[in-house]
C-alpha positions as CSV (number, residue, x, y, z in Angstrom):
1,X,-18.8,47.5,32.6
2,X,-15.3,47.8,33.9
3,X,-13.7,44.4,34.6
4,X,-9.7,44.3,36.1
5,X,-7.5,41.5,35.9
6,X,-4.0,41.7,38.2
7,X,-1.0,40.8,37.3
8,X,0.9,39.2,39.9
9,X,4.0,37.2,39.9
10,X,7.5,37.5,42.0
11,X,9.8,40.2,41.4
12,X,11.8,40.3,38.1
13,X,9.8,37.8,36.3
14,X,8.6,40.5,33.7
15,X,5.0,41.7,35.0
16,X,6.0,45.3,34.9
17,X,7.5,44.9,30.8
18,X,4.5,42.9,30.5
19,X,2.2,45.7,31.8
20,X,4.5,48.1,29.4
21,X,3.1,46.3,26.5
22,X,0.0,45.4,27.4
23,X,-1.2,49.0,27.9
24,X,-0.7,52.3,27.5
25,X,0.1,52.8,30.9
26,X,4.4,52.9,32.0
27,X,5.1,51.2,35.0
28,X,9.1,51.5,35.7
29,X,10.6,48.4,34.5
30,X,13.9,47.7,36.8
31,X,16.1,45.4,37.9
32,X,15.6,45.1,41.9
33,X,12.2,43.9,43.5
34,X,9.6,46.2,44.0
35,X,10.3,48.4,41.8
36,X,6.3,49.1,41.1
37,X,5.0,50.2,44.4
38,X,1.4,51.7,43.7
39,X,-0.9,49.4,41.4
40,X,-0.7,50.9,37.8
41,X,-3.7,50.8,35.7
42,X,-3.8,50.0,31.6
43,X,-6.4,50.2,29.9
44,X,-6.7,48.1,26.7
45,X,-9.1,47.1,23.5
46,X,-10.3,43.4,23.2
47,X,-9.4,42.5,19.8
48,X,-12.5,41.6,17.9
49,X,-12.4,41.0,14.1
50,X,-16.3,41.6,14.5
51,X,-15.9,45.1,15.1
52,X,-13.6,45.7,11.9
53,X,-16.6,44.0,9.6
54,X,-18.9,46.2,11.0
55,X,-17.2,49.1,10.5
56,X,-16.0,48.2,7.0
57,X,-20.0,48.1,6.3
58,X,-21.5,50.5,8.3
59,X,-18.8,53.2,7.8
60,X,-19.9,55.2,11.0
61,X,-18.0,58.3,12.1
62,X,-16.5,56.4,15.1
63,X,-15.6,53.2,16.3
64,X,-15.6,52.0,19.9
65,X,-14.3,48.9,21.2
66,X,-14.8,47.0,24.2
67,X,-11.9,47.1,26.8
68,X,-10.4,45.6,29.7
69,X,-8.1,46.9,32.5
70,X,-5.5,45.5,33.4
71,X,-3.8,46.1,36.9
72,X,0.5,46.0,37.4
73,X,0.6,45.0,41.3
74,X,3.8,44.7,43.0
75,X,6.1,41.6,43.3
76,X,5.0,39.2,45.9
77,X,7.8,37.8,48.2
78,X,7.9,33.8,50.4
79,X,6.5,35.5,54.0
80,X,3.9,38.2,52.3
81,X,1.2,36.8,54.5
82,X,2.4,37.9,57.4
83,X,3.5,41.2,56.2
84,X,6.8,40.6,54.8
85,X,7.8,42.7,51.6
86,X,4.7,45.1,50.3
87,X,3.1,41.6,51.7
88,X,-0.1,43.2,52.9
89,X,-0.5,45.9,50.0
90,X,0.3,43.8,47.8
91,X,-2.8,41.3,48.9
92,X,-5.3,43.7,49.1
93,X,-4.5,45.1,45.8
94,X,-5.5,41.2,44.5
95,X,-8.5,41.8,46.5
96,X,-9.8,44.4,44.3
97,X,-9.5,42.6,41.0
98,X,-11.8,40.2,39.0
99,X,-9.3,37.6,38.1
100,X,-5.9,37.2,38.4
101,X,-2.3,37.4,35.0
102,X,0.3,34.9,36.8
103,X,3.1,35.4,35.5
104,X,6.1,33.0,35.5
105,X,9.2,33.7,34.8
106,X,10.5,30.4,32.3
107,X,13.8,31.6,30.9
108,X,17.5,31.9,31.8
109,X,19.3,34.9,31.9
110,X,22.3,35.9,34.3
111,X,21.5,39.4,33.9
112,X,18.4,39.6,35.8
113,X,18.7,38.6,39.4
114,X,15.6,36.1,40.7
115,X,14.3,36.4,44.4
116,X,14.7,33.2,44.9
117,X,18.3,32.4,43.5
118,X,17.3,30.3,40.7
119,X,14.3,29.5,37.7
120,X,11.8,26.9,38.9
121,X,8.3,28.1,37.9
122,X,6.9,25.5,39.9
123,X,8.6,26.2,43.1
124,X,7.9,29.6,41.8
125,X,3.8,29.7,41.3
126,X,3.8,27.3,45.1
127,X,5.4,30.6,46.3
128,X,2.7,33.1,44.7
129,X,-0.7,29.7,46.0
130,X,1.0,29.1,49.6
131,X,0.9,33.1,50.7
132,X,-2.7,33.5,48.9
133,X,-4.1,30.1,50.7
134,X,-2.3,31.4,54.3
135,X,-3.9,34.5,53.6
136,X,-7.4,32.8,53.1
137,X,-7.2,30.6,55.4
138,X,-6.7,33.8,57.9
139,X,-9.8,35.0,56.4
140,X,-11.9,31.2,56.7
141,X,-10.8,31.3,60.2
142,X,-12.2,34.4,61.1
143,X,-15.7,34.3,59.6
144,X,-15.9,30.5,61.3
145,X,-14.9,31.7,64.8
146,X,-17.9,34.3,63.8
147,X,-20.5,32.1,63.1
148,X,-19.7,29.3,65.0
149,X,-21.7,29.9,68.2
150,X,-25.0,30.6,66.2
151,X,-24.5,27.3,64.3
152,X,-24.4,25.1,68.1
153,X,-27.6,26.8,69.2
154,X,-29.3,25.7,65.8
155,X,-29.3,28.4,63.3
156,X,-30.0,26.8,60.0
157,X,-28.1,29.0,57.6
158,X,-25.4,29.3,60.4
159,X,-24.9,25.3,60.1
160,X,-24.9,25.5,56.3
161,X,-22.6,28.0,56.0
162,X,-20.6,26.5,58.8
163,X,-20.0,23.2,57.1
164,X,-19.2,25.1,53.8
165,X,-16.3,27.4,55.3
166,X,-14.8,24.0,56.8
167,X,-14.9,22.5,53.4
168,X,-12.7,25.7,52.4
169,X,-10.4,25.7,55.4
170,X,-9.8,21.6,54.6
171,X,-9.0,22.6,51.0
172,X,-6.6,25.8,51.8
173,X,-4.8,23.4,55.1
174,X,-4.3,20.7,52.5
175,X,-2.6,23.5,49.7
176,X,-5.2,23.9,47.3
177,X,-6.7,27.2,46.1
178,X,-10.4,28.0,47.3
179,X,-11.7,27.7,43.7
180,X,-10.8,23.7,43.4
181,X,-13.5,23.3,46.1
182,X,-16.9,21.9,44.7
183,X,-20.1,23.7,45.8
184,X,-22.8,25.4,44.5
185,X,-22.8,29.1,43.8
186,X,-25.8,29.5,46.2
187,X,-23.8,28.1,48.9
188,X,-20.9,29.5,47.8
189,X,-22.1,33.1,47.7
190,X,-23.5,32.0,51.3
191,X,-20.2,30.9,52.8
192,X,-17.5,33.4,51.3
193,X,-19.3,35.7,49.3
194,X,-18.3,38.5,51.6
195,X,-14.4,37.1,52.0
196,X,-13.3,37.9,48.6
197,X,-11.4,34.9,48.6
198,X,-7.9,35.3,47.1
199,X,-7.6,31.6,45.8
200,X,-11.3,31.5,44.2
201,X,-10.0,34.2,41.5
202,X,-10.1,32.8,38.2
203,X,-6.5,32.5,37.1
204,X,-4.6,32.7,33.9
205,X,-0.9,31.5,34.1
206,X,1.5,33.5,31.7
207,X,4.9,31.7,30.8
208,X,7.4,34.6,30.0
209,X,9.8,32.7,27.8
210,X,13.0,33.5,26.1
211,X,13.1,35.1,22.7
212,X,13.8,31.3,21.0
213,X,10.9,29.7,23.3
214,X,8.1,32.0,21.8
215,X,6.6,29.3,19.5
216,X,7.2,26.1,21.1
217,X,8.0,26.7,24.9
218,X,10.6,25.1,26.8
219,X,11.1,22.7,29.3
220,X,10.2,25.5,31.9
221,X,6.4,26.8,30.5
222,X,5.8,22.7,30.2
223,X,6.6,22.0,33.7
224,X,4.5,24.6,34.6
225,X,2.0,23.3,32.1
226,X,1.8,19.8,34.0
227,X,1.6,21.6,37.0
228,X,-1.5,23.5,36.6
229,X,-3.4,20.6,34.7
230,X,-5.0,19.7,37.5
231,X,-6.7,23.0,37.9
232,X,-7.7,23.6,34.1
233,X,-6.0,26.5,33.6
234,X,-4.8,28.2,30.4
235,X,-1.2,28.5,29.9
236,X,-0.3,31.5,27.7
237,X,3.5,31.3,25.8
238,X,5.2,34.7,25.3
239,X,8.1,36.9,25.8
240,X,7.4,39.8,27.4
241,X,10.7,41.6,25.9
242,X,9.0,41.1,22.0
243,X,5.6,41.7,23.1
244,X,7.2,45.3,24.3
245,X,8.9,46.2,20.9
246,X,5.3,44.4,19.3
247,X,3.5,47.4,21.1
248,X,5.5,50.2,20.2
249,X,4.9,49.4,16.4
250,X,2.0,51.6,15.7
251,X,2.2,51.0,12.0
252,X,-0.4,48.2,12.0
253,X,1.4,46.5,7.9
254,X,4.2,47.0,10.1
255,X,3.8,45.1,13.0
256,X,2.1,42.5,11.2
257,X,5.4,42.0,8.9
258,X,7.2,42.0,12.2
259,X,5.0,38.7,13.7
260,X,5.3,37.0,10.6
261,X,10.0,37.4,10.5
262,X,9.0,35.6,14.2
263,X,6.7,33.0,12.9
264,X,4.1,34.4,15.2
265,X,0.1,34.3,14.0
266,X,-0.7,37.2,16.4
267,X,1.1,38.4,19.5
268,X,1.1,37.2,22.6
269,X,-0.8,39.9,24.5
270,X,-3.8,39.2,22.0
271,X,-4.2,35.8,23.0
272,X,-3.5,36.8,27.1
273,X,-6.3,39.3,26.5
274,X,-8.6,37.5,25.1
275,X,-8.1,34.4,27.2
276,X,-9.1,36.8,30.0
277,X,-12.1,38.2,28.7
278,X,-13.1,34.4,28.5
279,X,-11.4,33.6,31.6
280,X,-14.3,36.2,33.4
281,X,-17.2,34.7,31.3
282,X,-17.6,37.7,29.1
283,X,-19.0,38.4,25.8
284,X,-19.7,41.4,23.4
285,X,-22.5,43.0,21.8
286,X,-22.9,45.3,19.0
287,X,-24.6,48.8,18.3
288,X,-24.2,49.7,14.7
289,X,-25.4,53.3,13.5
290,X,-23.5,56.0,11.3
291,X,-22.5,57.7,14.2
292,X,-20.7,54.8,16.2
293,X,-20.3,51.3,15.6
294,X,-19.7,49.7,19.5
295,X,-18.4,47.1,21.0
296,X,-20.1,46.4,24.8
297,X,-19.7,43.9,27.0
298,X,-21.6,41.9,29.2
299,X,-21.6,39.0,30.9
300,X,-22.7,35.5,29.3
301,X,-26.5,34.7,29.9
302,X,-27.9,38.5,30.8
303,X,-31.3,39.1,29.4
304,X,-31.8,41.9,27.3
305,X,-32.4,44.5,29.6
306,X,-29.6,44.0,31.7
307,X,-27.6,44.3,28.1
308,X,-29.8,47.4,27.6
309,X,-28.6,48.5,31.0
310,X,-25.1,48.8,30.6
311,X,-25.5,51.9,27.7
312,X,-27.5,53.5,30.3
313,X,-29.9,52.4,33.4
314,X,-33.0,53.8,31.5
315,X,-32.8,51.5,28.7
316,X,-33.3,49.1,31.5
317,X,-36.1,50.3,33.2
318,X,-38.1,51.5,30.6
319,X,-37.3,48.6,28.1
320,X,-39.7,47.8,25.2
321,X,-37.6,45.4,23.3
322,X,-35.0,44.3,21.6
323,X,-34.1,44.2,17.9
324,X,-31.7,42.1,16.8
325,X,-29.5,41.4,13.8
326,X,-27.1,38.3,13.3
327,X,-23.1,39.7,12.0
328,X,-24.0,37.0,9.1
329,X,-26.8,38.1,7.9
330,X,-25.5,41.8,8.3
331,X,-22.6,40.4,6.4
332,X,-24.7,38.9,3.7
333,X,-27.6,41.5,2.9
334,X,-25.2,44.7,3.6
335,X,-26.9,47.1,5.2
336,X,-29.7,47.6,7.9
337,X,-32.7,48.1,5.5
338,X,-31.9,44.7,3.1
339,X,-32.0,43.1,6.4
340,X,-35.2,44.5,7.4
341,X,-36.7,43.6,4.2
342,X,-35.2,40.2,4.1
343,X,-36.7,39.7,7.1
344,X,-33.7,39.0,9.1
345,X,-33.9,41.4,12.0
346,X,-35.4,39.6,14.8
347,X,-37.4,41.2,17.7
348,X,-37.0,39.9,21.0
349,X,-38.6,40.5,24.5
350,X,-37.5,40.8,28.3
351,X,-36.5,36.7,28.2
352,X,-34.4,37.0,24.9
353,X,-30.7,35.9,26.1
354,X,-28.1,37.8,24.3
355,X,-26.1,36.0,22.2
356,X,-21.8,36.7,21.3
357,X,-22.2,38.7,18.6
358,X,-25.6,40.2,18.3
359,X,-26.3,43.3,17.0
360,X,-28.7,44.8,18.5
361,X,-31.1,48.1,18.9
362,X,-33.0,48.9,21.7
363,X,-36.5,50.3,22.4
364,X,-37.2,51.7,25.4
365,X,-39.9,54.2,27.3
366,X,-39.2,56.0,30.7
């Protein structure tokens, strides 16, 4: 399944060096607003240390990770809602992603220009909330004006959905982001389902730091940090300028030596990625064979057929069951048939909920 997560921010606050790194797309990295005008798409690998046991003890002829796209969209400017900048392009663009990269600029330097004449990454993510919640609210507005007449002649569903959306428009009037309201998801998919709500986007906010901020932060990324506790949102630490010289090392002894003369564990872009691929409630599953050890992802709590479903529809409809091997006791017995013999490989029906880090085998009849 192919999941996208946007990066968004103002101009010159290092989304487009962050995209650089991130993936092996190349959006132009400049100096001047707007310099990316068409979304760029990167696709990238989820790291997974799982995927590196199994390989070591499978030994297949290929190896196939699970990945993630990730979306450059142009800078946002104060007035996008109404148009101003690539105001409306730039929206729509959000529109179409899962969840949403925020990144803040939270370092000094007099040699790139900010839009807004100085670095506040407070001031700087109200910017980025205000145009999203005017833009939703636009939206909120509409579909109650739509439904409102059926709800005062006593539709039901109208009133329900009615009393939700003003719940939302209270919450976006007041400057808070659509996804702060509590409701249920039936309500919720009710109510806004079809609005694609800009503000109910899961969010991860980046903190582009200076080169000597990396490991601790600075006064900047924890302002920003109290600002979003509220909301319980991950923070990610990095600097966008080392995280691009980290992905052209394709030595990986290399670039491993190079995060340990920084003091760094792993890079930045490791932890961004995987925060997202939590961030969207995602997990992996495994196929193991000589051929192809595989990484696939799915979302947390799908039965097995729907896990079936995502190699191909037919495993779905025509699915038997499930067989199923824990990484630990791959790890412990070796290989496929010890496990069988141990008595290790499970098999599991329709009902069976996949777990993170099953590997499994699929049986199947159409």
């Amino acid at each position: 399944m192919s999941l996208q997560c946007g990066i968004v921010g103002l101009p010159n606050v290092g989304k487009s060096t962050l995209f650089n790194a991130i993936s092996s797309g190349k959006a132009e990295a400049a100096n001047y607003p707007f310099c990316t005008i068409e979304p760029n798409v990167g696709v990238v690998t989820v790291p997974d240390d799982r995927l590196d046991v199994l390989t070591e003890l499978v030994k297949p002829q290929k190896v196939i990770p699970t990945i993630m796209e990730f979306v450059d969209i142009a800078g946002l400017v104060k007035g996008a809602s109404q148009g101003a900048g690539l105001g409306n392009k730039f929206l729509a663009n959000i529109r179409e992603v899962d969840a949403i990269a925020h990144v803040i600029r939270c370092f000094q330097d007099e040699n790139v220009v900010h839009v807004e004449g100085r670095v506040d990454p407070v001031f700087d993510k109200e910017i980025i909330d205000a145009e999203l919640q005017l833009k939703d609210l636009e939206s909120v507005d509409k579909k109650i004006q739509r439904i409102d007449k059926a709800a005062r002649v006593g539709d039901a569903k109208a009133k329900t959905e009615l009393e939700v959306l003003k719940m939302y428009k209270a919450a976006l009037e007041a400057g808070r982001n659509a996804r702060s309201v509590e409701v249920s998801e039936e309500d919720k998919r009710a109510a806004i389902g079809d609005l694609q709500l800009l503000t109910a986007k899961p969010v991860i906010y980046v903190a582009n730091v200076d080169e000597n901020s990396m490991l601790t932060g600075n006064e900047y990324s924890e302002k920003l940090r109290e600002a979003v506790a509220q909301e319980g949102a991950e923070v990610i630490v990095l600097c966008a300028a080392i995280e691009s010289q980290i992905a052209e090392i394709e030595d990986p002894e290399e670039r491993q030596l190079f995060l340990e003369e920084f003091g760094l564990a792993e890079s930045g872009l490791s932890k961004l990625i995987r925060a997202a691929y939590s961030l969207l409630n995602l997990i992996t599953y495994f196929t193991a064979g000589v051929k192809e050890v595989r990484a696939w992802t799915i979302v947390r709590g799908w039965k097995a057929p729907q896990a079936a479903g995502v190699i191909h529809t037919d495993f779905e409809r025509g699915f038997i069951r499930a067989e199923v091997i824990k990484l630990a006791d791959y790890q412990q017995y070796k290989s496929e048939a010890a496990i069988k013999d141990a008595g290790k490989m499970a098999v599991e029906g329709k009902e069976y909920v996949v777990k993170d880090g099953d590997v499994m085998h699929f049986r199947f009849n159409v």
